[in-house]
N, C-alpha and C positions, 0 to 999 in steps of 0.2 A: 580109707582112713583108719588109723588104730586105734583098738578101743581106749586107748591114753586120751585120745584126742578127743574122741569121740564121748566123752563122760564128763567135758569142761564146762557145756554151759546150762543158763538154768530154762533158755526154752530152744532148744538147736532147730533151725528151717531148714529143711531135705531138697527144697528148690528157691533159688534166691534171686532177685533183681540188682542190675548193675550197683555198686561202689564207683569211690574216687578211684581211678587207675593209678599204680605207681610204679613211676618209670626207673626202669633198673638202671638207668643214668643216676639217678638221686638216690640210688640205695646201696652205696658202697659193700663190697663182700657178698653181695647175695646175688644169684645167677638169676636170670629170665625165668626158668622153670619153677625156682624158687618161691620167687614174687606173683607167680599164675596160683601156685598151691594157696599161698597165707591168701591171697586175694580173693579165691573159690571158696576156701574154709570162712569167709569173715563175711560176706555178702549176707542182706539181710532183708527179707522180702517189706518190698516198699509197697505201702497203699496205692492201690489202680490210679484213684486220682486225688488229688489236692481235697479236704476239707475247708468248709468256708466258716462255720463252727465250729465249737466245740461239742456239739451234742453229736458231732456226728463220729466221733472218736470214740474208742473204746473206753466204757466206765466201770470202775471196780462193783459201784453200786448196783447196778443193774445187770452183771455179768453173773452168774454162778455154776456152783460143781455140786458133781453125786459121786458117790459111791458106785466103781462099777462090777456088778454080777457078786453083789455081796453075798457073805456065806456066813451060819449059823458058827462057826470058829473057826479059833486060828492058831496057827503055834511059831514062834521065833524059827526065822526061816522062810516066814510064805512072805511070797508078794500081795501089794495091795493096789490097785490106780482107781484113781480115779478123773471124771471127765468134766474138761473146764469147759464151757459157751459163753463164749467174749457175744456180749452187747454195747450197743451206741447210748448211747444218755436218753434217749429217746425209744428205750427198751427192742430195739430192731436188733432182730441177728445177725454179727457179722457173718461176711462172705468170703474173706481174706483172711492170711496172718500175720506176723509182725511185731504181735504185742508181745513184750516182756515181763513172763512173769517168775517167783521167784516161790515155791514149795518146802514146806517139811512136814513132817511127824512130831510130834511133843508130848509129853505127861509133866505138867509142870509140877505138880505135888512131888513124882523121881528125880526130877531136873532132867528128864532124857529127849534126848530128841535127836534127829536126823535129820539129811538133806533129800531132798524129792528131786528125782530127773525129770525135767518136763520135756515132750514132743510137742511140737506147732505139726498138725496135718491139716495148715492153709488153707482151711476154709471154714476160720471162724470157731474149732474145736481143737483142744489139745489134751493132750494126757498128760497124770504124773504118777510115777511109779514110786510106789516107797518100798523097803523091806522093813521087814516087823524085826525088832532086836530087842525088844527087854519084855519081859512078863508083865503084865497086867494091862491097863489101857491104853491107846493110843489115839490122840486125837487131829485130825487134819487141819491146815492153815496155809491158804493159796492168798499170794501178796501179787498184786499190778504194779509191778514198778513201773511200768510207762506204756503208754498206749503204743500202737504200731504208729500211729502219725505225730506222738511223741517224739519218736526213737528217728523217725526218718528229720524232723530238727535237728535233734543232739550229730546225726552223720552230717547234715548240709553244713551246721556252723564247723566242727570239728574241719573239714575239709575247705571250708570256703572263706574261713573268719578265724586263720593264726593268732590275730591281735586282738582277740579278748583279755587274754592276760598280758599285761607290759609290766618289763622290767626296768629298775635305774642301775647306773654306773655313777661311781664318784670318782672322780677326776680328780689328783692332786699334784701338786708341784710348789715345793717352798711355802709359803702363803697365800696361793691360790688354790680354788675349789670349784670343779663344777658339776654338777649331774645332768644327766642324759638319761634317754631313753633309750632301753636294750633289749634285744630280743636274741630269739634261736633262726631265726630267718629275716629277709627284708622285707619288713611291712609295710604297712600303710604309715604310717607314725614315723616311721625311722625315713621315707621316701618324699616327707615334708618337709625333712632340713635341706635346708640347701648344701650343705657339705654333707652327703651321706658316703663314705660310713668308716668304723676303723671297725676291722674284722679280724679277728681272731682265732686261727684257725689250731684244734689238736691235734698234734704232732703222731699221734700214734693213730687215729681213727679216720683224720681230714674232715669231720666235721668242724660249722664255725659256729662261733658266736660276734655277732654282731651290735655296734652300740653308735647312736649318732654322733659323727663327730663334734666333737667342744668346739667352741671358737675360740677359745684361747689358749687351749692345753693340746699337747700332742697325743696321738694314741700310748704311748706307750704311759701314760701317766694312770690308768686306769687302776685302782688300788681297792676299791671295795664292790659289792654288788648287793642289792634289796630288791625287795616287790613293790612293783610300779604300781597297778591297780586291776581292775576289773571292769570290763566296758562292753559287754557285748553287745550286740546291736540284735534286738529279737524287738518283731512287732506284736502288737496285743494277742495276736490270736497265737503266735507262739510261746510268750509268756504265757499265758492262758493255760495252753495246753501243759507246762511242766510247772504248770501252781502245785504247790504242796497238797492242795483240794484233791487234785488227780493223782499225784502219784503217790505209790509206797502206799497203798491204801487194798488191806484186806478185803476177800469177797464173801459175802455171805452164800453158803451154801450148805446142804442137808447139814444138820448135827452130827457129822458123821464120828462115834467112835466103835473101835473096834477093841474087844476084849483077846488077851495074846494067853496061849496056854504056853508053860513053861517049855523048850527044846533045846537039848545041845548045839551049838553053831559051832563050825569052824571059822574062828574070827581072823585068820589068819597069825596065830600067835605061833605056828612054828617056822614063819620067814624071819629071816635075818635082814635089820632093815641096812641095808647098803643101797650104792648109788644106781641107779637104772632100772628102778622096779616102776611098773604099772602104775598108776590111779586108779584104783576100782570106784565102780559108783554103786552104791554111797563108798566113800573113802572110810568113814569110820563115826560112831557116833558118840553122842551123850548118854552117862549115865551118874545117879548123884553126881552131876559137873564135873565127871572123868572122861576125858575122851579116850576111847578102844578103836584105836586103828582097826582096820579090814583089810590094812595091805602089809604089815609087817610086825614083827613084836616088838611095840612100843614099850618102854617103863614109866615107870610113875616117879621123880625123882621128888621128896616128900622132905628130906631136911638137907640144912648146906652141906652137912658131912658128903652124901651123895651126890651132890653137884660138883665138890670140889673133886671125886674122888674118880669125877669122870672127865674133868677139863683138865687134870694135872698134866702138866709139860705141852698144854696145847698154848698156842696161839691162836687167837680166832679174831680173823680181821671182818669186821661186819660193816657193809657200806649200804646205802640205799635214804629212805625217809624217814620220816619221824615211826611209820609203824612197824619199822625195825628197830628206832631207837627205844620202843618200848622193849623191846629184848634187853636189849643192854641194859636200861633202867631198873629189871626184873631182875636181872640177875645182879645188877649191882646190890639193891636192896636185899636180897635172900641171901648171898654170902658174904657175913661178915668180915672173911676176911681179904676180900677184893677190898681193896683201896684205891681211890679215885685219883690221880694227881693233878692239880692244877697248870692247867695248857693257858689258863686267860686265852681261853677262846670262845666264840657264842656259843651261848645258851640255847639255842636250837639247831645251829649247823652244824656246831662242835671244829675238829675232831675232839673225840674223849678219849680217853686212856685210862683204864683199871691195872692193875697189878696185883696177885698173890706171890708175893716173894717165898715163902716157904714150900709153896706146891711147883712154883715153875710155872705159872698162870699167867698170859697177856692179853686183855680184852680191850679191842680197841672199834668205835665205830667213829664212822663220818659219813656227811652227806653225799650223794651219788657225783656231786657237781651239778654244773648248770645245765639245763633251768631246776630252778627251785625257786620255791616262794618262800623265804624267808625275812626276816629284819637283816638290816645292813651287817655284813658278813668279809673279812676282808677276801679278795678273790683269789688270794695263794691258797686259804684254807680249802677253797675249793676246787677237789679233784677230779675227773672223772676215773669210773673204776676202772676201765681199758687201763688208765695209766697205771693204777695201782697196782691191779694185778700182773702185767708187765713187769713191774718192776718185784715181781715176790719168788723168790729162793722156791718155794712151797715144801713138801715134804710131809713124812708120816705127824710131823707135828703142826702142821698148817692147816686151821680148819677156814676158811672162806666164807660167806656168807653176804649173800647182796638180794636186793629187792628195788627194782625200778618200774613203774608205773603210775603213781598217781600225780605226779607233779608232770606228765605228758598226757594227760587227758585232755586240753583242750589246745593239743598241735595235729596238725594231718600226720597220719600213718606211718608216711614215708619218714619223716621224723624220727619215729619212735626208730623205726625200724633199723633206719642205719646205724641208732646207739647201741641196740641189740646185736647187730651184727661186726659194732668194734668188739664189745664185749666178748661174742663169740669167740673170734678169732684169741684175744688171750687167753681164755680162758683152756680154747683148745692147745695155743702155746705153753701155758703153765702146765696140764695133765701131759701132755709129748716129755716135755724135762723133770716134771716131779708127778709121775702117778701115782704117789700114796698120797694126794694133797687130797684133803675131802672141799668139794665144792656143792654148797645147796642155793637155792631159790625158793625164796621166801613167796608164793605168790601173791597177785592181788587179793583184797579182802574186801566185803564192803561195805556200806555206808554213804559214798557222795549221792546226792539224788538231785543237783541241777545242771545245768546249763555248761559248768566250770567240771565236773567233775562226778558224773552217772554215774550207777554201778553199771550200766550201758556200756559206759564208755571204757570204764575200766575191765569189763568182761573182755569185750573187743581185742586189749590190750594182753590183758592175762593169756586168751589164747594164744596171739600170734607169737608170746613170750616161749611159752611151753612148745610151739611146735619149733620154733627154731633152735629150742634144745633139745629137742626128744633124741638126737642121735648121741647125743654126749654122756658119759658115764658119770651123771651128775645126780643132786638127790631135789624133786621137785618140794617145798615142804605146802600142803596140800589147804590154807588157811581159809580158801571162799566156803568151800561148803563148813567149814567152823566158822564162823563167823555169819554165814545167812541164816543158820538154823538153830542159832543158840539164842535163849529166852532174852538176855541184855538188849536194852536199847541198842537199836541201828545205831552205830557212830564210827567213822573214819578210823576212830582209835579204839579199837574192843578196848572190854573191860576185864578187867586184872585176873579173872577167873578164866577167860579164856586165854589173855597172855600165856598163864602158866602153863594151859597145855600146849599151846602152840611151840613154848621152850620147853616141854618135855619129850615133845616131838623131836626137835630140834636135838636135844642131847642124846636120844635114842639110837641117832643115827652116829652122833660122836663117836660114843661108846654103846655097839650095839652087842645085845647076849643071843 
């Protein structure tokens, strides 16, 4: 495995117990050998046997870390780890691993901080490495995002329970109206109508979308689509286990801080950031709330004049979810002279469209297509990006831009996979006919911590995303470790301080020096 791959997650298991199998029948584009690799890479060691409580799962409170083989200084440059001892609620050692846990480095008085690589060596002890990057102190901070019999829930429902999240369809014809229930697969729900189903199949990928049929409209009357609800079926002791009491909950352990003596670093500021470079771990860190790549020479774009003076005569098509749409929003807000036009389209699916008419500017995003959990949405608006990108000229002035993952956090694998893998294929059709076209991926970020939407689940996801591009000369944009290790409240949607780097990231690679 390459060390791209090998520096995604935040606790990686060196030996794993079975996952859901997925059948290269169900995963369009992707070869047998293919589906063995993501399958081996994504496996996650499950608890020997079932817990009957919750005391017997791993607790933040009673787990903790040292400092190890501390030394009297240090200087920007050294490494540090230290050693985590997962406990049961009932203060026992674990014997196993599995738990997920989530690492950094901080000095909140600098605003600095970094992301921690953690190792699980399954049996109940892990390690997290930091590097030291800024002068003066450094303090450690080890987060339990979910216990290992947690995490073995969040894989049973993902894989076993499609129809937590339902969708509706609105049916129209003249002055008739009806809604249904709709999904990405046939469910439980959709297998209780007696006329099941009208299905929907994409023209470019052969994925379907499926919605129960009306009893009074024909398929083809289908004209808008919303979010159904939320319904999972979890019993007490698995609710239990992913109470917010248990998870996302700090460990106490030694005081540990270290004091950093000042040292030149090569931070990697004389790469040029183009498409196909590594992930180093840590990718890059915090300082006064300036992110400093470690893999390429990022800039700091500080007024609109330099925003505009980097997107002139671009196009940049951005598709994906709302934590893309914060891009868009960013940037709409920061240059004045991007102008919004009115599409009378929703307010959260969009599409949008900006415009700088004097630079030669077109910023446009929209939602990835379905599934999405949004308010009723008409269903033209919604694309999937296989088709868009398919359909794009591309060229030295085509910048691309998609992020797909948290609105497939609670479908099986195979699911995701085969979006991934229409995706694929245009995107390697758009580079064969336009290879000056820049294409990035935004990756997952986190914040979900239930049932509907883990950073679990969406780790899971992030991986199999990055390894199914890693052969493409594409630009990964690197957001989990920014977003897990910066001082802001956990939330789905960073806050505005991280937005900006993550779009100066982004422009770095536009216009890169």
């Amino acid at each position: 495995m390459d060390r791209k791959l090998a520096n995604l997650c935040s606790s990686r298991p060196a030996s794993q117990s079975d996952s859901a199998h997925i059948s290269p029948t169900d995963s369009t584009f992707i070869s047998p050998e293919e589906l063995q690799l993501i399958e081996k890479a994504l496996k996650w060691p499950a608890p020997p046997t079932s817990v009957t409580a919750v005391d017997q799962a791993t607790n933040a409170y009673t787990s903790s870390y040292i400092l190890q083989n501390p030394r009297k200084s240090y200087s920007v440059g050294d490494n540090i780890t230290v050693v985590i001892t997962a406990r049961d609620g009932l203060n026992n050692s674990k014997a196993y691993g599995g738990d997920f846990f989530q690492a950094k480095l901080f000095n909140a008085k600098l605003k600095a901080s970094v992301y921690g690589e953690v190792v699980d060596h399954h049996n109940g002890t892990y390690t997290a490495t930091f590097k030291l990057l800024w002068e003066g102190h450094a303090n450690v901070s080890i987060r339990l995002i979910h216990s290992s019999e947690a995490v073995e829930v969040l894989l049973r429902h993902r894989e076993r329970d499609p129809d937590k999240v339902f969708f509706t369809g609105v049916f129209r014809r003249l002055d008739r109206q009806e809604k249904v229930v709709c999904n990405a697969q046939r469910s439980e729900r959709l297998l209780k109508a007696s006329q099941c189903c009208c299905e929907y199949k994409n023209p470019i990928t052969g994925e379907s979308w499926i919605c129960r049929k009306p009893s009074r409209l024909p398929c083809s009357a289908w004209v808008d689509h919303g979010m159904g609800g939320y319904q999972a079926r979890l019993s007490k002791l698995e609710s239990t286990l992913l109470h917010s009491k248990y998870t996302n909950k700090n460990l106490p352990g030694e005081d540990i801080t270290v004091n950093v003596s000042r040292r030149d670093l090569d931070s990697g500021m004389n790469v040029k950031c183009v498409p196909g470079l590594d992930t180093p771990s840590p990718a890059g860190f915090y300082l006064h709330d300036n992110w400093t790549s470690l893999m390429c020479h990022t800039q700091s774009f500080r007024t609109a004049n330099q925003t505009v003076a980097c997107l002139k005569d671009k196009q940049v098509l951005m598709m994906g979810d709302s934590t893309l749409r914060q891009w868009y929003e960013y940037l709409l807000k920061t240059v004045p002279t991007l102008k919004q036009l009115n599409l009378y389209t929703s307010a959260k699916s969009g599409p949008f469209e900006a415009v700088d008419t004097g630079n030669n500017i077109r910023l446009v995003w929209r939602a990835h297509g379905l599934p999405i959990r949004t308010s009723l949405t008409p269903r033209a608006d919604l694309h999937y990006i296989a088709s868009e990108v398919a359909a794009l000229a591309g060229g030295q002035h085509s910048v691309v831009v998609f992020t797909i993952w948290a609105h497939f956090t609670t479908f099986p694998l195979a699911t995701y996979l085969k979006r991934l893998a229409g995706i694929r294929r245009a995107v390697q059709a758009l580079l064969q006919r336009a290879p000056q076209t820049l294409v990035l991926i935004k990756s997952a970020n986190t914040g979900y911590k239930d049932i509907y939407g883990s950073d679990w689940l969406s780790w899971q996801l992030d991986w199999a995303l990055r390894m199914m591009f890693r052969e493409l000369p594409v630009v990964i944009i690197d957001v989990w470790q920014m977003t897990s290790c910066h001082y802001s409240p956990d939330d789905i949607h960073p806050s505005q301080e991280v937005i900006k780097n993550e779009v100066d990231l982004l422009l770095s690679f536009v216009c890169p020096r």
